[in-house]
MIDOSE-1310 file (N, C-alpha, C; in nm, 2 decimals, decimal comma, always signed):
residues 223
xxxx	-4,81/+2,36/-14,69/-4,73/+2,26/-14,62/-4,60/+2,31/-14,58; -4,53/+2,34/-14,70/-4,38/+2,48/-14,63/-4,41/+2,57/-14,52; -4,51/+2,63/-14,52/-4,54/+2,72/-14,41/-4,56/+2,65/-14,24; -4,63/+2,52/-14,27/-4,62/+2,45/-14,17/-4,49/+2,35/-14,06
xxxx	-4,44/+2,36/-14,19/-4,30/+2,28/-14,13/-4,23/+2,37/-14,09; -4,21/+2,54/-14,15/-4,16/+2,63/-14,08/-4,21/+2,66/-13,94; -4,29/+2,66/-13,89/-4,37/+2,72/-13,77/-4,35/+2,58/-13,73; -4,36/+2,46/-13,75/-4,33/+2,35/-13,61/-4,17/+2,34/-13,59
xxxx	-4,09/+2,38/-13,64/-3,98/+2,44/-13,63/-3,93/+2,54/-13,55; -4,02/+2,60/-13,54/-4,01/+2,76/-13,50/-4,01/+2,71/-13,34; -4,16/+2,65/-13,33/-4,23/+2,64/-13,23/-4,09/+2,52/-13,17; -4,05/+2,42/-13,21/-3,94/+2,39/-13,10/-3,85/+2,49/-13,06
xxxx	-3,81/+2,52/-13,13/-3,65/+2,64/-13,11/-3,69/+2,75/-12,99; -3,82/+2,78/-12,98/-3,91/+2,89/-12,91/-3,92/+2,80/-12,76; -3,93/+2,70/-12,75/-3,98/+2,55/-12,67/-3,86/+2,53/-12,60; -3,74/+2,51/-12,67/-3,61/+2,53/-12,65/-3,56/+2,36/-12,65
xxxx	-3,64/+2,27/-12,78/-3,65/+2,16/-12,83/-3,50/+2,15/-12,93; -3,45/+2,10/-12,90/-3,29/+2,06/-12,99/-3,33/+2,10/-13,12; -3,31/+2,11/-13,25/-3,30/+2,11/-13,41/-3,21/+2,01/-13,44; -3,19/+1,91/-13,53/-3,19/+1,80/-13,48/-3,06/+1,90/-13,70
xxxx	-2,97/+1,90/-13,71/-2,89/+1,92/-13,76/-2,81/+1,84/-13,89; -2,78/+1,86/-13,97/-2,73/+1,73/-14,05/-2,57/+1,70/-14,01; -2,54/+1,77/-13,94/-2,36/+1,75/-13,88/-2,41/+1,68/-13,78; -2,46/+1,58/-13,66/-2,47/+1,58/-13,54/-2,41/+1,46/-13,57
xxxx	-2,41/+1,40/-13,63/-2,26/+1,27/-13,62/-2,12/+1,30/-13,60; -2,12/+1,42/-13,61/-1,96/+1,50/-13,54/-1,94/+1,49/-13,37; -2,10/+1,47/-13,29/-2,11/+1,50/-13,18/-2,06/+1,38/-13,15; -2,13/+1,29/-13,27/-2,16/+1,14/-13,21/-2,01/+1,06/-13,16
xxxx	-1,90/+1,15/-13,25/-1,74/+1,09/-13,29/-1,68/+1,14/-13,19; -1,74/+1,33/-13,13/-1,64/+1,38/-13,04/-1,71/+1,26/-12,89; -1,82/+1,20/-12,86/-1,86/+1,09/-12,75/-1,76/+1,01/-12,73; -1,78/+0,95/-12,85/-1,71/+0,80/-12,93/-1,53/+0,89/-12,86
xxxx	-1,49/+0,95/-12,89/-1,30/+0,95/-12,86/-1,31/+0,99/-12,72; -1,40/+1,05/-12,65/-1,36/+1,09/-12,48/-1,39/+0,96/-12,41; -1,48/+0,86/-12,47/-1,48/+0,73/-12,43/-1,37/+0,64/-12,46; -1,22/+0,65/-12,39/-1,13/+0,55/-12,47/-1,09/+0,44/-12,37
xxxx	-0,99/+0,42/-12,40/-0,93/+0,30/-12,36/-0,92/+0,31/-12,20; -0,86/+0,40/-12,14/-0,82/+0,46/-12,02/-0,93/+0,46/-11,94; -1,05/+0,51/-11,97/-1,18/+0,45/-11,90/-1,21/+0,38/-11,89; -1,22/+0,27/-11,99/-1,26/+0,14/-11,96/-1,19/+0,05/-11,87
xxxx	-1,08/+0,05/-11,91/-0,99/-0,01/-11,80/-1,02/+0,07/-11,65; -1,02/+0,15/-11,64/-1,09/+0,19/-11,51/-1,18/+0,13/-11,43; -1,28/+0,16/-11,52/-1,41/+0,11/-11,48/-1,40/-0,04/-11,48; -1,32/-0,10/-11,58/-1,28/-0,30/-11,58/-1,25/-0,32/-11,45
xxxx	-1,11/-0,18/-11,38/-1,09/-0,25/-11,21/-1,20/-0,19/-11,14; -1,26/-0,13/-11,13/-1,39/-0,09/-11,06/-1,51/-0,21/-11,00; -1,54/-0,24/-11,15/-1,64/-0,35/-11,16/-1,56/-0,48/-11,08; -1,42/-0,53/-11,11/-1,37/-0,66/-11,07/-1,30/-0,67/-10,90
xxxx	-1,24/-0,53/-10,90/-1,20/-0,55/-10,75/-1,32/-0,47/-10,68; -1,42/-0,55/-10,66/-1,51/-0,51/-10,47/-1,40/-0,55/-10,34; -1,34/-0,62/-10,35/-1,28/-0,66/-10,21/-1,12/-0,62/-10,23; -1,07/-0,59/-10,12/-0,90/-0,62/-10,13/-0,80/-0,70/-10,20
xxxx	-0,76/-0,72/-10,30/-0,70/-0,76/-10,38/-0,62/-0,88/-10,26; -0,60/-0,89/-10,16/-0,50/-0,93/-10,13/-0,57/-1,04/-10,00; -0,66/-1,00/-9,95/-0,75/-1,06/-9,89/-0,82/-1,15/-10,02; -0,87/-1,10/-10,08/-0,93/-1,22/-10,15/-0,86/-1,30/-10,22
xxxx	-0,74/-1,27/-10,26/-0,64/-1,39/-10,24/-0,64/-1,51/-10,15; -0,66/-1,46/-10,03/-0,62/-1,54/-9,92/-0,69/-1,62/-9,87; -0,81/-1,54/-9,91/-0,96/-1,62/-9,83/-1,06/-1,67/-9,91; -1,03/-1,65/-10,06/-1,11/-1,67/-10,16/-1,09/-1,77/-10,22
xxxx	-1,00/-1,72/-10,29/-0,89/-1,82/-10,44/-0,85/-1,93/-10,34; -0,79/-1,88/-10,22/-0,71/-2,00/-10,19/-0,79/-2,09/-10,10; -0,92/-2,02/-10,07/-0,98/-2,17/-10,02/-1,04/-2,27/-10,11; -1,09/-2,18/-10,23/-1,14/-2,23/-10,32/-1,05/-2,36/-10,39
xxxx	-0,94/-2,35/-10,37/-0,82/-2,42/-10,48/-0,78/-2,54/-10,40; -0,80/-2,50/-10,23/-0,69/-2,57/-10,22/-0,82/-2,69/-10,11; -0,77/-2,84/-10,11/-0,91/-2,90/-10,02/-0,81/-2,96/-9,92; -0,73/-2,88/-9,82/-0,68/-2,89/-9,68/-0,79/-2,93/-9,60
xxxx	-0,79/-3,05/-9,49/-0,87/-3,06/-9,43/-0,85/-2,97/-9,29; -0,70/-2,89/-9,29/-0,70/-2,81/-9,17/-0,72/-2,72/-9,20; -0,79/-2,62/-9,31/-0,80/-2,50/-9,39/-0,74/-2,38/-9,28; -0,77/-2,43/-9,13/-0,78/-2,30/-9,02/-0,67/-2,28/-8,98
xxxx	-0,59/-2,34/-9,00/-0,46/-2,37/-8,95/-0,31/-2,41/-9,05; -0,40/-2,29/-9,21/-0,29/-2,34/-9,32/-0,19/-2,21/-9,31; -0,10/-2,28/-9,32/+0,07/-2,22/-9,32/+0,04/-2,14/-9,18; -0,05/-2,16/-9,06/+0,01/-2,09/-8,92/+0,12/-2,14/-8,88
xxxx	+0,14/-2,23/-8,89/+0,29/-2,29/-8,82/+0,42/-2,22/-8,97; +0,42/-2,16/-9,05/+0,52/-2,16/-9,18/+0,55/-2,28/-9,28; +0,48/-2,43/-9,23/+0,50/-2,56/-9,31/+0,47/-2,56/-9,44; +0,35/-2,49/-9,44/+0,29/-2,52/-9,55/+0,29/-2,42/-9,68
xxxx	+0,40/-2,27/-9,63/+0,42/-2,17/-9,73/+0,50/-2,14/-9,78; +0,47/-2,13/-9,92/+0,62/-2,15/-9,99/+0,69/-2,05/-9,99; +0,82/-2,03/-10,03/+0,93/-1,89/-10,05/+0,93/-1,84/-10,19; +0,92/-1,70/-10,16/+0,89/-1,69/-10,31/+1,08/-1,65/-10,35
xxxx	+1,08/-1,60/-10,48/+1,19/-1,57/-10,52/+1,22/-1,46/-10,66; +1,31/-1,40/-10,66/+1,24/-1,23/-10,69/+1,27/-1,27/-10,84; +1,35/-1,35/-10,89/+1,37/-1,43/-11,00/+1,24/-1,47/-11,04; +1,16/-1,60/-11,00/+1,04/-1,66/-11,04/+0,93/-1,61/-11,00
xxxx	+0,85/-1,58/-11,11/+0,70/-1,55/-11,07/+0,59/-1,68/-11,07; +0,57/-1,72/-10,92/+0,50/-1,85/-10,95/+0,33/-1,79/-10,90; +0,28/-1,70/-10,95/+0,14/-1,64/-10,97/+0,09/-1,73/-10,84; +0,12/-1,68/-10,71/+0,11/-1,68/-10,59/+0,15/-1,59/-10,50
xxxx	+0,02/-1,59/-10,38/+0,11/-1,47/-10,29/+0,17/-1,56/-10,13; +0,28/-1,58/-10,21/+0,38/-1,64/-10,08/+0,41/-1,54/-9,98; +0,43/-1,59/-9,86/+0,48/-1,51/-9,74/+0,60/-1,51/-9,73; +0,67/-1,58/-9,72/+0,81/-1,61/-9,73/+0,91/-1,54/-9,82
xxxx	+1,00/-1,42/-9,83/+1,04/-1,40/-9,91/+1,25/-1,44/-9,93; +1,29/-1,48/-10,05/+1,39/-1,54/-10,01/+1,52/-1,41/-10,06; +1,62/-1,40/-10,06/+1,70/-1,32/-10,04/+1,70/-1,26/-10,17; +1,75/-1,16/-10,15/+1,79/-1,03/-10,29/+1,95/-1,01/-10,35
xxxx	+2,01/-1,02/-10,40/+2,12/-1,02/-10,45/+2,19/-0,86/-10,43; +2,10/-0,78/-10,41/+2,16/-0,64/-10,34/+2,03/-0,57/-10,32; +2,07/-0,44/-10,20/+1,94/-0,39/-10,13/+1,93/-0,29/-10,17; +2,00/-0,23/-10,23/+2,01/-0,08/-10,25/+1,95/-0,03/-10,37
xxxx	+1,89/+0,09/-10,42/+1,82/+0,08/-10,55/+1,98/+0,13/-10,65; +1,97/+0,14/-10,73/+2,06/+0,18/-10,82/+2,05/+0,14/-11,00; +2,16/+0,19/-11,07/+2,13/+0,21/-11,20/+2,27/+0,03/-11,28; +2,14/-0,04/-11,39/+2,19/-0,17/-11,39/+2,21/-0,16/-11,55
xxxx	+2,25/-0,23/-11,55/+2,28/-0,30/-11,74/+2,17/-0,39/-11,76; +2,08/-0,43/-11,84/+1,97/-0,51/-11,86/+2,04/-0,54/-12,01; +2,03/-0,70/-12,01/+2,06/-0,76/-12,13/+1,96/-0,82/-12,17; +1,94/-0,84/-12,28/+1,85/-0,97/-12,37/+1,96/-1,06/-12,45
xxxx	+1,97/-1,18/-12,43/+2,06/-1,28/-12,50/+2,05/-1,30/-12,64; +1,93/-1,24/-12,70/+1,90/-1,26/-12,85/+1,93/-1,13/-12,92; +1,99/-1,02/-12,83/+1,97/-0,90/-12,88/+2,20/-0,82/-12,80; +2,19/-0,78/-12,87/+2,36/-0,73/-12,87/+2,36/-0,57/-12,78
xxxx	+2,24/-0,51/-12,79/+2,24/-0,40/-12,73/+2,14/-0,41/-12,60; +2,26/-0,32/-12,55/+2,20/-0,36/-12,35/+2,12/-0,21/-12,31; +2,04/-0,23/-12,20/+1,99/-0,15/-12,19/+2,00/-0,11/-12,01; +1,97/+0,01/-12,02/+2,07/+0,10/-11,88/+1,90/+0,11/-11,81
xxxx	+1,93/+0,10/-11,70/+1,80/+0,11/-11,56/+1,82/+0,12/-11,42; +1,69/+0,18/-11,41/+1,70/+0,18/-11,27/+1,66/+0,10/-11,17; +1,68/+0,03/-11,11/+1,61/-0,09/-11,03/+1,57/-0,08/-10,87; +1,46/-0,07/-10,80/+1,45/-0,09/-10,71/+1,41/-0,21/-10,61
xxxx	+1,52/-0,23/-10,55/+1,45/-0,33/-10,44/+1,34/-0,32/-10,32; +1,24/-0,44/-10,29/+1,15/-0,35/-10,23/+1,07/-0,45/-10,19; +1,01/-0,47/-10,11/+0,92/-0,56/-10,07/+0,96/-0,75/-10,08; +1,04/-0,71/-10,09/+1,16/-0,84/-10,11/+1,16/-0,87/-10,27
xxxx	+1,14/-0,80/-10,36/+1,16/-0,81/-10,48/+1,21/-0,67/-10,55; +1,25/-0,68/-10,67/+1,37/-0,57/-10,78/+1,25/-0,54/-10,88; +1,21/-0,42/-10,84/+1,08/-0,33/-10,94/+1,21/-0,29/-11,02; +1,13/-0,33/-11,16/+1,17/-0,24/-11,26/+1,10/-0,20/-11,37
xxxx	+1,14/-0,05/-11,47/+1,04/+0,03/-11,53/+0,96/-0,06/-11,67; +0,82/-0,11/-11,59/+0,78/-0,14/-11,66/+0,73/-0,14/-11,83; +0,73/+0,02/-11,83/+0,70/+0,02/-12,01/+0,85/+0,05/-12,08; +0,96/+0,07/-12,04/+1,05/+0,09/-12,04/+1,13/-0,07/-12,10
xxxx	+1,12/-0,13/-12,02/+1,17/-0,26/-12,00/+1,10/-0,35/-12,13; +0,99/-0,34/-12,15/+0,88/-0,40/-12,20/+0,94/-0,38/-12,38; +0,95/-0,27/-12,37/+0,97/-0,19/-12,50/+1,10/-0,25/-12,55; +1,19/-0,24/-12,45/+1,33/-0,35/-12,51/+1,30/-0,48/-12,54
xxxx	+1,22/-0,51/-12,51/+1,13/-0,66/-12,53/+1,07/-0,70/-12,65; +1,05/-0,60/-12,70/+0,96/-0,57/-12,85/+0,87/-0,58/-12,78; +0,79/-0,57/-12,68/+0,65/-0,59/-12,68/+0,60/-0,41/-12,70; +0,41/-0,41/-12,68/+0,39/-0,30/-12,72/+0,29/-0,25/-12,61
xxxx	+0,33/-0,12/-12,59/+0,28/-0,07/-12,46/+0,19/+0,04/-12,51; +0,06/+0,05/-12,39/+0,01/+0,17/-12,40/+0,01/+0,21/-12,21; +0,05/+0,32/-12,22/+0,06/+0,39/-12,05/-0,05/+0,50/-12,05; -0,18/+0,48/-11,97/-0,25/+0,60/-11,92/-0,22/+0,62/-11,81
xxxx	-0,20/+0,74/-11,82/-0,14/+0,80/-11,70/-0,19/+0,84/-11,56; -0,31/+0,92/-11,60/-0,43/+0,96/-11,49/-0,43/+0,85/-11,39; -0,49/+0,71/-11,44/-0,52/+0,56/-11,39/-0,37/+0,50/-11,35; -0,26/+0,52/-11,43/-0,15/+0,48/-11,40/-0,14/+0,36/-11,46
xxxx	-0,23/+0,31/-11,52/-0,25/+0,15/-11,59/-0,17/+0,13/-11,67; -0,09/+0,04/-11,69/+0,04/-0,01/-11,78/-0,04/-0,10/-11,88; -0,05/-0,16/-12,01/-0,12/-0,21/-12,13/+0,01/-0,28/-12,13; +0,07/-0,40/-12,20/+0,15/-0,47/-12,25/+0,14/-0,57/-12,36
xxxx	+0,17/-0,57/-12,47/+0,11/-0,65/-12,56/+0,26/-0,75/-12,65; +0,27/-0,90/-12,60/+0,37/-0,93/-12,71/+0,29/-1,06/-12,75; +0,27/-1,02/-12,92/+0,22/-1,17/-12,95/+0,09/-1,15/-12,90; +0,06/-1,34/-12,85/-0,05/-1,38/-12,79/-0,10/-1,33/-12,62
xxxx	+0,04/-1,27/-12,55/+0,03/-1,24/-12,46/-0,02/-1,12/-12,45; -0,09/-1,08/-12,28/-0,14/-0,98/-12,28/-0,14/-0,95/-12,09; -0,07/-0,80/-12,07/-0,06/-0,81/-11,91/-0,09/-0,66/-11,90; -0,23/-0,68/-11,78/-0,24/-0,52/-11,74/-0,22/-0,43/-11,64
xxxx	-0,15/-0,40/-11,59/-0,11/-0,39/-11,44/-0,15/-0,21/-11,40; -0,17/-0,21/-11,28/-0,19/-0,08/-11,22/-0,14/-0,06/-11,08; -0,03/+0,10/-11,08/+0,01/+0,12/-10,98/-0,08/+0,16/-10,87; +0,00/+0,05/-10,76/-0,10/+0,04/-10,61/-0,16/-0,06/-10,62
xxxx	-0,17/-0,14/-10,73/-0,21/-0,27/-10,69/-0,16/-0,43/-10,68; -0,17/-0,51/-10,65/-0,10/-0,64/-10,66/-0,15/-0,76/-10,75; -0,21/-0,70/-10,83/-0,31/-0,76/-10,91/-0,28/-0,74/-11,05; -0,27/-0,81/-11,17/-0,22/-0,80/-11,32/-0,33/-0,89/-11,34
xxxx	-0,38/-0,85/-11,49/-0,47/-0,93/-11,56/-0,39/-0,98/-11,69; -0,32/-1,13/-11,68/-0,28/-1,17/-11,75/-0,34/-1,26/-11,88; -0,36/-1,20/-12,00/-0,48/-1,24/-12,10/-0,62/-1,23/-12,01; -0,63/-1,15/-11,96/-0,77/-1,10/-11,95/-0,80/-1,20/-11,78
xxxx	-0,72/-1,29/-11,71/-0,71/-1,34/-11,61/-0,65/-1,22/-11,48; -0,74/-1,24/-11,38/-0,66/-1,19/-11,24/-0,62/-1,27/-11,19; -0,42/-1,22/-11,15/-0,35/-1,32/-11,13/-0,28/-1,25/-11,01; -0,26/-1,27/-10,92/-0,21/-1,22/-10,78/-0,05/-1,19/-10,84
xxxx	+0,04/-1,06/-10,80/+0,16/-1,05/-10,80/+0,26/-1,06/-10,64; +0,36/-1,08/-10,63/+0,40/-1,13/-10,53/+0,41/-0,98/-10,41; +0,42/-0,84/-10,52/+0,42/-0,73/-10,45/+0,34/-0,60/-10,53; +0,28/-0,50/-10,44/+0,21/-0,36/-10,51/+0,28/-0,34/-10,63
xxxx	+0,26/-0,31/-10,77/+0,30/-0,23/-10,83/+0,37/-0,07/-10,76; +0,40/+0,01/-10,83/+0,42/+0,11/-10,76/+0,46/+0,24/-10,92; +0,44/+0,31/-10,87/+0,49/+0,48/-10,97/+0,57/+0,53/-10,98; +0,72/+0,50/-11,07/+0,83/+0,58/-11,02/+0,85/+0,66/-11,17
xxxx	+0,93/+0,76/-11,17/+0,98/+0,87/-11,29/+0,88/+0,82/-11,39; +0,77/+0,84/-11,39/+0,65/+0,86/-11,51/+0,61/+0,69/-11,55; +0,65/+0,59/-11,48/+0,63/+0,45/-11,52/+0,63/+0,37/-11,38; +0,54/+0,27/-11,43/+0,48/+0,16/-11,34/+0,62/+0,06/-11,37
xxxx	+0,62/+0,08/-11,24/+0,73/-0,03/-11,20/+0,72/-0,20/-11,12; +0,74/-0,27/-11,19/+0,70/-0,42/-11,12/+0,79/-0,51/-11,11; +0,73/-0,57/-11,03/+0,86/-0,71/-11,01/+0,90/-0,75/-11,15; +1,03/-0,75/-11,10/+1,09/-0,82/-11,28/+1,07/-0,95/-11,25
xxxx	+1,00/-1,02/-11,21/+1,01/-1,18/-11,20/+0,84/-1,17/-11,31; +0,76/-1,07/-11,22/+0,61/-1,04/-11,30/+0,65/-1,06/-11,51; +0,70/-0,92/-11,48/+0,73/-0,92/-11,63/+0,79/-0,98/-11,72; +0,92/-1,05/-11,69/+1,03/-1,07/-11,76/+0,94/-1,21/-11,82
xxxx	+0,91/-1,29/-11,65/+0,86/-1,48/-11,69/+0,69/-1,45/-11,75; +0,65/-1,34/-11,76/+0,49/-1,30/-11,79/+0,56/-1,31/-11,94; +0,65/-1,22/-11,99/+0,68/-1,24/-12,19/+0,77/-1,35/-12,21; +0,78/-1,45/-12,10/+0,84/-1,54/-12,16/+1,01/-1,57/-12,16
xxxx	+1,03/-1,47/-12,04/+1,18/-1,46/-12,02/+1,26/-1,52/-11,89; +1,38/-1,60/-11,94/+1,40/-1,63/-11,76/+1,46/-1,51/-11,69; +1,56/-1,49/-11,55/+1,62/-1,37/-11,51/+1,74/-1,46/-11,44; +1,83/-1,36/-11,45/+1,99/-1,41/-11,38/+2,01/-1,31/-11,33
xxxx	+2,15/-1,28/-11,27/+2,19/-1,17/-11,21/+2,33/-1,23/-11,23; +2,38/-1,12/-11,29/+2,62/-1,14/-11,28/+2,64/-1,05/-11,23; +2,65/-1,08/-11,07/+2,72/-1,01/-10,99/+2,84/-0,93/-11,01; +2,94/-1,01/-11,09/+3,10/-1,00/-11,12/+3,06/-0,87/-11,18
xxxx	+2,97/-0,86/-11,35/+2,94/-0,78/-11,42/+2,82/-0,66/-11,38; +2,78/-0,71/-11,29/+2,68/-0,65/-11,24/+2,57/-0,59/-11,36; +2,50/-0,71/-11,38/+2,45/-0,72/-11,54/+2,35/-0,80/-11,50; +2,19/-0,76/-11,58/+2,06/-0,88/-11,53/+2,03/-0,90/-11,66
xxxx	+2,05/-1,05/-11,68/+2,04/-1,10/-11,80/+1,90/-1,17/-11,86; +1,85/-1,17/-11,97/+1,71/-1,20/-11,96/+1,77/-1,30/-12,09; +1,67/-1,42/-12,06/+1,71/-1,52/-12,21/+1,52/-1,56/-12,19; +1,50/-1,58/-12,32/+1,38/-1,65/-12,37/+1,40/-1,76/-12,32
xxx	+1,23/-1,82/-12,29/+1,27/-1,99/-12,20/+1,18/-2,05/-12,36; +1,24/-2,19/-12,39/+1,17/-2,26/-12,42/+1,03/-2,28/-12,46; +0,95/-2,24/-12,48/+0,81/-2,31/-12,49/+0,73/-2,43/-12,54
């Protein structure tokens, strides 16, 4: 019987049949960690965006939502569309965009009202709204961030909340929901940068601006 289990042995290895090893659950672990998080999310916007993020906004969600009897002829005249405001994220994509408090990009003071120490940034204005560094910002927030970089996908985690955003898109999955942003994400010095209206009112925060101090103040709203 030994002699025979040696020779069908033989005869794979000869065949060029795998040998089947008592380590091969090493293989199974090195699968398991090249498969992580960064792929999946990948493949999550792969599978969810077939169409233009921004078109199917337009022509999708919002016919779906809304029961105008002139559907053909909504907001052509400007009546019917609202203004957005770089301050409020009202998880809409408004045409209208309302003024910016300064155009130029530059470096700001970021406050939190519950917290004594401020934090220094870079802010860009852009698309009628103030991108700023989203893991960066997030982090002063206590929330908790994971950044893949390859994909550019920004993770944000505070609490119950949950926001996943990717540079070049206009699109954040907030708790696991696609929720239209008012403008593209975008890639600046190693971080996804977003509308501070996205983030700040996404964890729960209002936004101000003191001109005088030239200071953007963030206070927790109410819930």
């Amino acid at each position: 019987m030994l002699m025979m289990l040696v020779l069908v042995f033989s005869i794979g290895s000869i065949n060029g049949f795998p040998i089947v090893h008592a380590d091969d659950d090493d293989d199974d672990e090195k699968y398991y960690e090249h498969h992580d998080d960064e792929k999946y999310y990948k493949r999550k916007w792969k599978e969810k965006e077939h169409r233009d993020d921004e078109k199917y906004y337009k022509k999708e969600k919002w016919k779906e939502e809304e029961d105008h009897d002139d559907d053909d002829d909504y907001g052509e005249d400007g009546g019917d569309r609202k203004t957005s405001h770089w301050y409020l994220w009202d998880r809409e994509l408004s045409t209208y965009k309302g003024s910016l408090p300064f155009i130029e990009p530059k470096t700001i003071t970021l406050k939190k009202r519950q917290s004594k120490e401020p934090l220094s940034i870079y802010i860009v204005p852009s698309q009628g709204e103030l991108f700023i560094p989203g893991k960066e910002v997030s982090t002063f927030l206590g929330a908790k961030t994971n950044f893949y970089k390859t994909s550019r996908i920004l993770e944000v985690k505070q609490g119950e909340t949950e926001l996943i955003s990717r540079a070049g898109s206009n699109v954040i999955y907030e708790n696991r929901t696609k929720t239209p942003m008012p403008a593209k994400a975008t890639y600046i010095h190693g971080d996804v940068y977003l509308p501070i209206s996205v983030l700040a009112n996404g964890l729960g925060y209002s936004v101000e601006w003191n001109e005088k101090e030239q200071v953007m103040n963030l206070q927790k709203m109410i819930q």
